[in-house]
Wavefront OBJ file of the C-alpha trace (Angstrom):
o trace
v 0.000 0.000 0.000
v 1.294 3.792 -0.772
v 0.149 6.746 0.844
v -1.101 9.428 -1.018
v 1.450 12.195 -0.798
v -1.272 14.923 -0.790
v -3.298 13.276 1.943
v -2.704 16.044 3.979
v -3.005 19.310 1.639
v -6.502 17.353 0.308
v -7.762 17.460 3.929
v -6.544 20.663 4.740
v -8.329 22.047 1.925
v -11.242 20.141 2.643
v -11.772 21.784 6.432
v -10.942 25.124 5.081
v -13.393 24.252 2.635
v -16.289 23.550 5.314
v -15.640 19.866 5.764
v -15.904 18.317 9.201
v -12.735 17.335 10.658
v -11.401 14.602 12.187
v -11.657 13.896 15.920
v -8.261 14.580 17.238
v -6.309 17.538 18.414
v -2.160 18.136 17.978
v -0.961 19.897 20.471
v 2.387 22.135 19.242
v 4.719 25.148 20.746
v 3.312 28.471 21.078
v 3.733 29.948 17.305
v 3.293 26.881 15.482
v -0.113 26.308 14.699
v -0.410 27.975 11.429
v 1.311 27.739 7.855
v 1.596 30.991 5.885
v -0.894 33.001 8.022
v -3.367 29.659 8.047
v -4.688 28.251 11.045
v -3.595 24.719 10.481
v -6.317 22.354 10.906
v -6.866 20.182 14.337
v -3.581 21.748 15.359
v -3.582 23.569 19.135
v -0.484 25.559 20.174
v 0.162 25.214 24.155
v 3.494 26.462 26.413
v 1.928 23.451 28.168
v 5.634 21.394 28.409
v 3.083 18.299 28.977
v 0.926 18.784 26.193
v 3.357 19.333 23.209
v 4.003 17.067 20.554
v 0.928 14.917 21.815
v -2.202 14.086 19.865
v -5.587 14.037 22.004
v -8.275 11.208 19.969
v -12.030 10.581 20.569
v -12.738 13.429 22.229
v -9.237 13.621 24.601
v -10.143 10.016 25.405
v -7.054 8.729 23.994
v -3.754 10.526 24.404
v -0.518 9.583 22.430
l 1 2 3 4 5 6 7 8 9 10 11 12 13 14 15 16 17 18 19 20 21 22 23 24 25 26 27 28 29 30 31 32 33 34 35 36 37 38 39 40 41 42 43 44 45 46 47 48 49 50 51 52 53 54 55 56 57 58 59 60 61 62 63 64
């Protein structure tokens, strides 16, 4: 199986474009939650040292 190298610009474009978007939250440093001005989608920035770098599913349920 290959992954589809624009996986991630498709759904990007998708929740910009109204789309619903998936159930899971990235949480990054302070300054890093947008690309060119863009809020990046399902993307949180934190100064929580705890939080960064993890990825909250089903509703924080699950945390990686």
């Amino acid at each position: 199986m290959i992954s589809d190298p624009l996986a991630v610009n498709k759904y990007f474009e998708a929740v910009s474009n109204g789309a619903a978007p998936l159930d899971f939250t990235l949480y990054v440093p302070e300054g890093s939650g947008s690309l060119e001005n863009v809020k990046i989608p399902n993307v949180q920035e934190t100064d929580d040292p705890a939080k960064i770098f993890t990825a909250h599913f089903n509703s924080g349920q699950e945390i990686w």
